[in-house]
PAKELO-551249 format. One record per residue: z, x, y of N, C-alpha, C in turn. Coordinates in steps of 0.001 Angstrom, whole numbers, padded with zeros to 6 digits, always signed. Atoms other than C-alpha are relative to their C-alpha. Layout:
<recs>
ZXYZXYZXY;...
</recs>
This chain:
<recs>
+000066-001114-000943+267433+123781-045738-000124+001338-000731;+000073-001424+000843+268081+126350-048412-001464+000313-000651;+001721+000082+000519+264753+125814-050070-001038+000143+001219;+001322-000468-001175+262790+126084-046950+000467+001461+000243;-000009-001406-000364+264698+129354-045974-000810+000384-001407;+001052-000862+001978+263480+130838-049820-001413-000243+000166;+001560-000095-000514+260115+129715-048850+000067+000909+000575;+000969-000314-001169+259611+130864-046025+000626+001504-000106;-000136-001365+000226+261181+134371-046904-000706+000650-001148;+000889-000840+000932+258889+134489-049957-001352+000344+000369;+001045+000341-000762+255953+133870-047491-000122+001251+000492;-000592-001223-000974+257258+136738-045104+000166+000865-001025;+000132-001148+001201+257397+138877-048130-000799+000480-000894;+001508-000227+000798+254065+138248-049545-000696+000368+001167;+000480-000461-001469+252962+138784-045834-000111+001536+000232;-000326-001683+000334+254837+142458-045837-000737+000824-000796;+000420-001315+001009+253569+143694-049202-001767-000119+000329;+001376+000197-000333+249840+142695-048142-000175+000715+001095;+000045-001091-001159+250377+144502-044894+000113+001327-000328;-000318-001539+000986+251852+147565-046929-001362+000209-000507;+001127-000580+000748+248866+147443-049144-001520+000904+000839;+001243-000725-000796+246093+147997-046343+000851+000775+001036;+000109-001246-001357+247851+150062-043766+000986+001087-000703;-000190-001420+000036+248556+152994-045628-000744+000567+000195;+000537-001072-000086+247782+155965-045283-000816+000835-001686;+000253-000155+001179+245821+157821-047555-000648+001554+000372;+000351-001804-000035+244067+161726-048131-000910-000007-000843;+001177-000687+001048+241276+163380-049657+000277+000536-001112;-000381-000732+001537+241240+164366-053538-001027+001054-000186;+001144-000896-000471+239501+167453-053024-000399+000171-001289;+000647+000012+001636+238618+167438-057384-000626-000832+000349;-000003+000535+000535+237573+164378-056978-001213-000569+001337;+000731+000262-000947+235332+164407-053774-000943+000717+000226;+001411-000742+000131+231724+166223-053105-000483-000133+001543;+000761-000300-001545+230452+167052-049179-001034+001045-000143;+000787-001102+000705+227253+168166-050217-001226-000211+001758;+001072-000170-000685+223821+169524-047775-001030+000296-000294;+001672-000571+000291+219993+169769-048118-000900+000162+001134;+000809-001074-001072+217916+171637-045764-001156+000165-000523;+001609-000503+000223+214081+172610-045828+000001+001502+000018;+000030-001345+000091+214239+176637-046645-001390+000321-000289;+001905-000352+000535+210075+177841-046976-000604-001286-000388;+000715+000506+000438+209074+174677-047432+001026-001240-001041;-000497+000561+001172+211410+173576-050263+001630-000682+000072;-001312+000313+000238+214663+171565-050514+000932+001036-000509;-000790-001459+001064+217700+173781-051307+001212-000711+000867;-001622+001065-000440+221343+172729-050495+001363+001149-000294;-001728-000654+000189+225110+173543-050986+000910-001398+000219;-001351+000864-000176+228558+172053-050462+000994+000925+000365;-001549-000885-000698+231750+172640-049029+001274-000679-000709;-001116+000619+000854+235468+172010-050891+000929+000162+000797;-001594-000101-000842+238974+171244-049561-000106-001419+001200;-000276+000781-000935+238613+168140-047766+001431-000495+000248;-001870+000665+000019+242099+167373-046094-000311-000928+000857;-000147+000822-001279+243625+164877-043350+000343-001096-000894;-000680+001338+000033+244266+161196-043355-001031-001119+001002;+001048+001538+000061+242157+157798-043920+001048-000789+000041;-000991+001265-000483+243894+154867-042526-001461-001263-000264;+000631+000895+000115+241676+151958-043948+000104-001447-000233;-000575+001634+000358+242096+148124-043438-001310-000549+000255;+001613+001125-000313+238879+146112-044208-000033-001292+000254;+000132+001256-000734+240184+143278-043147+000851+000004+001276;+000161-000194-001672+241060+144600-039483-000214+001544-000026;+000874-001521+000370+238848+147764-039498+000703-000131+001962;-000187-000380-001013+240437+148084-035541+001181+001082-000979;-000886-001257+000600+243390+150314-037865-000810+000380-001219;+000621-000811+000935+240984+151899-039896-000585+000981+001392;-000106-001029-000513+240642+155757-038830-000150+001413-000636;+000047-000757+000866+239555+158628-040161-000166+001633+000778;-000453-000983-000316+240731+162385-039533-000487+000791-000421;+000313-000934+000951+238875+164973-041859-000253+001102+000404;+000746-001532-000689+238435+168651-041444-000208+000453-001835;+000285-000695+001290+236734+170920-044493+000088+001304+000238;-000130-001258-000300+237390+174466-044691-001731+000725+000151;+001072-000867-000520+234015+176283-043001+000021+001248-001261;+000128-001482+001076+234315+179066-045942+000004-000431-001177;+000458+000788+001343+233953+176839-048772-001075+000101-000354;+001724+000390+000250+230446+176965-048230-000522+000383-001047;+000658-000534+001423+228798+177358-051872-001570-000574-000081;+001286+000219+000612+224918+177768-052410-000722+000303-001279;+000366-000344+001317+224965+178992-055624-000535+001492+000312;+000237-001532-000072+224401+182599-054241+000684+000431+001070;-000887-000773-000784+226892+184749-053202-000668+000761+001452;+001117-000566-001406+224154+186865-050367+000167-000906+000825;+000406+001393-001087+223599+183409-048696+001477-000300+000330;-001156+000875-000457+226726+181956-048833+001103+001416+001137;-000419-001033-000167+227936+185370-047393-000607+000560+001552;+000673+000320-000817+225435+185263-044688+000088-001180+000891;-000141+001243-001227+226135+181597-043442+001317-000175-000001;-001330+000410-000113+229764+182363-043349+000263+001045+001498;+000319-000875-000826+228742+185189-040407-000275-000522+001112;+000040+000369-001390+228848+185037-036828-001515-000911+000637;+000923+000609+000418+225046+183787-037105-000221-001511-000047;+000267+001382+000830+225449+180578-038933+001601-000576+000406;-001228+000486+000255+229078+179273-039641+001341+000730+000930;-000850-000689-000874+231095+182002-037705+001737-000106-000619;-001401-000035+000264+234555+181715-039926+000884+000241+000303;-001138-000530+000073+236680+183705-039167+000545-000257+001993;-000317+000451-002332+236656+182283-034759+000128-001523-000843;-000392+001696-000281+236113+178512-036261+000040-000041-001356;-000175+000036+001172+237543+178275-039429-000303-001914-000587;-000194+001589+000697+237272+174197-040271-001519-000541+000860;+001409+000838-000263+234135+171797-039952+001316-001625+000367;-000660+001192+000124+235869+168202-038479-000451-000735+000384;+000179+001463-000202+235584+164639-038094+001043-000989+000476;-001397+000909-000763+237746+162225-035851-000809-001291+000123;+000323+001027+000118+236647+158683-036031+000573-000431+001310;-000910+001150-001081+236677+156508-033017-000188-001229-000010;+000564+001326-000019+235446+153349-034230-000531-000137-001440;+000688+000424+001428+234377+151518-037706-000196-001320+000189;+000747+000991-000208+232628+148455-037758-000411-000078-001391;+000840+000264+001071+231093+146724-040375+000916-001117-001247;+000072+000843+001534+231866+144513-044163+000047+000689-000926;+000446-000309+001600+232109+144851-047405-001278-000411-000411;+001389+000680+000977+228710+142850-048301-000910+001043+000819;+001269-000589-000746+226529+144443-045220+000149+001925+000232;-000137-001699-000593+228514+148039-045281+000416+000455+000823;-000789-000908-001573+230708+150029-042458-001365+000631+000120;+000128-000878-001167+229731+152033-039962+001033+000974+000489;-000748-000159-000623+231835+154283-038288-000415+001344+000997;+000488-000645-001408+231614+156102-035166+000431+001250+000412;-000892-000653-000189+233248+159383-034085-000890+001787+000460;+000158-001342-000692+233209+163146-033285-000038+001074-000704;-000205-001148+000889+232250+166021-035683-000309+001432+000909;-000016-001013-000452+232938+169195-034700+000123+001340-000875;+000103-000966+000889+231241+172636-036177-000329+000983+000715;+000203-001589-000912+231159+176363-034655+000535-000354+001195;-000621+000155-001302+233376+174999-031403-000930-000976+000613;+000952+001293-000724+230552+172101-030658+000257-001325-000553;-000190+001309+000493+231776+168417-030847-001351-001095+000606;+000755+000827+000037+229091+165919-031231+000575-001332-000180;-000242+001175+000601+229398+162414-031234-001528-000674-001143;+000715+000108+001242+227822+161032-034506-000114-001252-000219;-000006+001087+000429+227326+157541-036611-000767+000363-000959;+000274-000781+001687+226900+157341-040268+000204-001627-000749;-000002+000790+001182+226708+154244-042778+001028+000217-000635;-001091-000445+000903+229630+154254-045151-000398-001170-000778;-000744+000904+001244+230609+152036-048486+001366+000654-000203;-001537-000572+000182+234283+151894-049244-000104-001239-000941;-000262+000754+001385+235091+150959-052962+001462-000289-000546;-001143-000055+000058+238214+150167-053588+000299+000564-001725;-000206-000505+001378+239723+151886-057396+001240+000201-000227;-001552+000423+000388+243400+150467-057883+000194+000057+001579;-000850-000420-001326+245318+152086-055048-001126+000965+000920;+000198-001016-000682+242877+154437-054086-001503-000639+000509;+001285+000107-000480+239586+154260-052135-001362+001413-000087;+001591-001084+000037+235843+155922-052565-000779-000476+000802;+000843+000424-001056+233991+156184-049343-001550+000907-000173;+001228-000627+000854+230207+157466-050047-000577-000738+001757;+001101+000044-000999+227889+157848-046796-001186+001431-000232;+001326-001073-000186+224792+160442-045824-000115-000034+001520;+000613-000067-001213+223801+161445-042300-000695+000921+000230;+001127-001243+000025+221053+163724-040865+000461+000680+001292;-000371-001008-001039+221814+166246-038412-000693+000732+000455;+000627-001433-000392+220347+169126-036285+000610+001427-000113;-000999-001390+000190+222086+172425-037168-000050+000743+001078;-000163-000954-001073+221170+173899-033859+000742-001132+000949;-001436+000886-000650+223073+171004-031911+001277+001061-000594;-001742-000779+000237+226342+173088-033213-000364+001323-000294;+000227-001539-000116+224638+176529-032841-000024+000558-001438;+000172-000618+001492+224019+176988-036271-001023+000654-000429;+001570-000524+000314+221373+179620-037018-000753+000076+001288;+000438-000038-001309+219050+180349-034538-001570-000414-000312;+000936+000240+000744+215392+180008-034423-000916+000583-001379;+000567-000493+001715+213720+180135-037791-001255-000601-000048;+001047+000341+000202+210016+179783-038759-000222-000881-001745;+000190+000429+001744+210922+179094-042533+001343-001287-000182;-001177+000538+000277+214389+177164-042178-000168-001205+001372;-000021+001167-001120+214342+173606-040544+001200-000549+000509;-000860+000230-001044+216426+172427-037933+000494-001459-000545;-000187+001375+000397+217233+168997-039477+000472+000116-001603;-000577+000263+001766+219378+168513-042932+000850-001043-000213;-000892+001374+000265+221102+165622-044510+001754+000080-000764;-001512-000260+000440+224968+165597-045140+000187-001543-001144;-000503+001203+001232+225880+163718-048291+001496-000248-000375;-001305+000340+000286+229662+162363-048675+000309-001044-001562;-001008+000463+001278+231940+161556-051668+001025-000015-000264;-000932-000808+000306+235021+161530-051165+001447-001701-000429;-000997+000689+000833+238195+159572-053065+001372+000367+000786;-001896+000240-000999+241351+158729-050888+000605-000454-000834;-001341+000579+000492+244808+158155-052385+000699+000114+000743;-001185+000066-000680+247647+157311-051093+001070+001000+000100;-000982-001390-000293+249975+159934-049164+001149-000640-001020;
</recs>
């Protein structure tokens, strides 16, 4: 009898720490993560990025129903490699900072594998306009911590960004990089 209890509590305890392992919680390493953009300006590719990703990734790939993802980036991060511009799309215009300070993302759904790739589903919201979205992901696992890497294409005037432009196109691609650890 004693030997079956000791089983069956080492069972129930390898059960626990396997549950522990996927349903934590986890956060953005804002060193260690990249939310970059490329846009058509005259013709020509040209881009930026934004820094400070915060919030909380809840990821279980083997029941992606508690996988969840929370992210906002600070709207004033925005870096194009020129102060004018970046100074310009931080203005009521473009980005509007100082009324909507954060760019976010609320996940309502992830779908998908490790071999064929997530999905996940959800609600980004930029200048006070929430869109619902869908985006490709990979999630790598790196000890304790996770690296999720997607791209999606967007319309910048869907979220009132800019107005019309003859030289600047309405369509740019969002590139993700970002490295969760554990809270």
């Amino acid at each position: 009898m004693k030997k079956d209890m000791k089983k069956g509590f080492i069972v129930m305890l390898a059960l626990l720490v396997t549950g522990i392992t996927y349903s934590q919680s986890y956060q953005p390493v804002e060193e260690k993560s990249t939310i970059k953009f490329t846009i058509k300006n005259f013709g020509v590719n040209t881009g930026g990025s934004f820094k400070g990703p915060q919030g909380a990734i809840n990821f279980d790939p083997s029941d992606l129903s508690k996988s969840a993802f929370d992210v906002t980036v600070p709207a004033e991060t925005i870096d194009t490699d020129n102060e004018s511009r970046d100074k310009h799309l931080k203005g009521e215009d473009y980005f509007s900072v100082n009324e909507f300070p954060a760019i976010s993302f609320k996940s309502d759904k992830v779908e998908g594998n490790a071999k064929k790739g997530y999905t996940v589903k959800g609600k980004l919201t930029m200048k006070g306009v929430t869109k619902d979205i869908s985006f490709p992901f990979t999630a790598v696992q790196q000890g304790t911590d996770w690296l999720f890497s997607g791209e999606f294409k967007l319309n910048r005037r869907d979220f009132k960004i800019g107005g019309n432009s003859a030289v600047l196109s309405d369509n740019l691609v969002v590139s993700l990089s970002v490295l969760a650890t554990k809270k």
